[in-house]
Structure formats: structure tokens, C-alpha cells
C-alpha positions as CSV (number, residue, x, y, z in Angstrom):
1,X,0.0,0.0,0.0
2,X,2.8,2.6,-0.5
3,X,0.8,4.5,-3.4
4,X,-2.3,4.6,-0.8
5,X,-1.5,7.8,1.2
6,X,-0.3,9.4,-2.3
7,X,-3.6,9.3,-3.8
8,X,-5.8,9.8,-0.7
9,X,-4.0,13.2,-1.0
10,X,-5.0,13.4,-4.6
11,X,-8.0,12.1,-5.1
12,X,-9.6,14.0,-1.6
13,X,-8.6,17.3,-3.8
14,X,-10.5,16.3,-7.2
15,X,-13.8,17.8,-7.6
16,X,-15.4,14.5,-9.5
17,X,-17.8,13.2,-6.9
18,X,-16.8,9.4,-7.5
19,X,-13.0,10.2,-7.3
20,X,-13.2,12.2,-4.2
21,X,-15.1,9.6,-2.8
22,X,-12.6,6.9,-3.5
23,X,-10.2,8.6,-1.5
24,X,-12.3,8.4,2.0
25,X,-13.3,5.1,0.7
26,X,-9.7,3.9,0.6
27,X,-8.9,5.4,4.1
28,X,-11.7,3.4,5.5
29,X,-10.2,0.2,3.8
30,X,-6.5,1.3,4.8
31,X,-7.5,1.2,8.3
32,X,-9.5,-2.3,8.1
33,X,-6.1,-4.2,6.1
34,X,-3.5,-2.2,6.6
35,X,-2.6,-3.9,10.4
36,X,1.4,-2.3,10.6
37,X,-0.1,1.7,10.0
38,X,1.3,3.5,12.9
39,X,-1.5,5.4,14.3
40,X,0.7,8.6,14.1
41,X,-0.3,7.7,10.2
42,X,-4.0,7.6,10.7
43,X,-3.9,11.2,12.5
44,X,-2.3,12.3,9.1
45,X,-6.0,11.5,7.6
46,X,-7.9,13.3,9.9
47,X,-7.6,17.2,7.9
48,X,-7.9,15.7,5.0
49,X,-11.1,14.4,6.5
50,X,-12.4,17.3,8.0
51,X,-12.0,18.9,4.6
52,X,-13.8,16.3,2.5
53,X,-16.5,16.7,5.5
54,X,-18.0,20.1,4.2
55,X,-19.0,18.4,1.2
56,X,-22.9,18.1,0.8
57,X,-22.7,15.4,-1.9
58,X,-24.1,12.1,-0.2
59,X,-21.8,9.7,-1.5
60,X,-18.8,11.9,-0.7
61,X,-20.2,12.3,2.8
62,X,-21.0,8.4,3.6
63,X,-17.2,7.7,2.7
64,X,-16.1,10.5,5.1
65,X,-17.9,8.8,7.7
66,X,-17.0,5.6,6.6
67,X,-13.4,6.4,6.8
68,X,-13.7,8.4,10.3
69,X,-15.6,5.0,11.7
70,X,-12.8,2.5,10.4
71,X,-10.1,4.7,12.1
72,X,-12.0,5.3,15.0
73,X,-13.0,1.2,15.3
74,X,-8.6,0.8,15.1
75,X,-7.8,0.5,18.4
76,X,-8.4,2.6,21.8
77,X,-6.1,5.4,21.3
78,X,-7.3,6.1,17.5
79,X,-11.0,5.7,19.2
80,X,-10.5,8.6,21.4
81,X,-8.5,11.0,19.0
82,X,-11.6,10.2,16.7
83,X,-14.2,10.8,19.6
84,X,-12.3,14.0,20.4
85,X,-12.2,14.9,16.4
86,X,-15.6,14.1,16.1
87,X,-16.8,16.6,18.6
88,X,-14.7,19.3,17.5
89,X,-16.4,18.5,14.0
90,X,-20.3,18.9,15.9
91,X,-19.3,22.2,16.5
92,X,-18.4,23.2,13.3
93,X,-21.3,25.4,10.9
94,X,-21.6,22.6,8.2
95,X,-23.9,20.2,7.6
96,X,-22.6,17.4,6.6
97,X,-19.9,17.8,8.9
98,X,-22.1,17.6,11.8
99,X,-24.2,14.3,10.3
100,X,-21.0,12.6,9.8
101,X,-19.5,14.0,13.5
102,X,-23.2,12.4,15.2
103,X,-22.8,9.5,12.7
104,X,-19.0,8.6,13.7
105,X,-20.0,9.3,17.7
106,X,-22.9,6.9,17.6
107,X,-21.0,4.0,15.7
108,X,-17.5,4.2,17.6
109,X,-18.9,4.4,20.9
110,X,-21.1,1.4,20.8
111,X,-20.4,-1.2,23.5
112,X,-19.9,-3.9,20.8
113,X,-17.0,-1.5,19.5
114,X,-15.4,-0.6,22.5
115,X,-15.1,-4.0,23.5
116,X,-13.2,-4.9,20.6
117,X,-10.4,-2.5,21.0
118,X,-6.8,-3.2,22.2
């Protein structure tokens, strides 16, 4: 996956809604497959998130979430840099930002979830 964090970059910059959403897409599968990431790595995501969060387009806007969620599901300490990024996102005047914020908050902080997490 060394081309990965290349064309997250890229692609979260493109204006095509199907391109743009490939890039949260393949941040959500990065964090499911990719065990070795260092989390420092996953942090890395998290403006490029934020930005791809003010878009209104649906399909952009599941994959954001989708991608915050995998991240968040990682492990303990990713969960609560997520659950603290999540909240800062609420607050923001957007949207989208605050469905995918409520959306991320409700999944990640599920019992079933935070049981998982080592």
C-alpha cells in the first residue's frame, strides 16, 4: 500500500464526486487491512477528513464517515483521538460535517466497538 497515502491526498482534492469519494473510501479500507499503519499515520488522515466533511454530496459524505468510523473502530487510542475529532467537527457550521460527526459518535462508541479494542 505505498501508493495509498499518495492518492488519498490526490483524489480528496478532485472535484469529481466518484473520485473524491474513493479517497475516504480507501482510508476506511487502509485502516480495516493495513494492520502495521502507525497510528501517528491515521492522525495524518484526519484534515484531509475534516475537509472532505464540508462536502454536501451524499456519496462523498458516507465515505467520510466511513473512513472516520474505520479509524476510530482501530484500536483505543485512534478511538478517542476520533471521539475527540468528532466533537470538534459537531461544533463546526456545516452540515454534513455535523451528520457525519453524530454519525461517527454513535457507531464508535457502541459497547460492541469498544469492546473490541486493544
Amino acid at each position: 500500500m505505498p501508493f495509498a497515502g499518495k492518492k488519498i491526498k490526490e483524489w480528496s482534492k478532485r472535484k469529481e464526486e466518484f473520485v473524491k469519494r474513493a479517497a475516504f473510501t480507501l482510508i476506511a479500507c487502509v485502516a480495516v487491512y493495513y494492520k502495521e499503519m502507525p497510528d501517528s499515520e491515521f492522525i495524518k488522515f484526519l484534515p484531509i477528513i475534516k475537509s472532505g466533511a464540508m462536502d454536501e454530496r451524499n456519496y462523498v459524505k458516507k465515505a467520510v464517515s466511513w473512513a472516520l468510523r474505520n479509524i476510530g473502530k482501530k484500536n483505543k487510542n485512534l478511538n478517542k483521538e476520533v471521539i475527540k475529532f468528532a466533537q470538534e467537527m459537531e461544533r463546526v457550521d456545516c452540515k454534513p460535517a455535523k451528520w457525519i460527526a453524530r454519525n461517527t459518535l454513535k457507531d464508535i462508541q457502541r459497547k460492541t466497538v469498544t469492546k473490541k479494542l486493544c
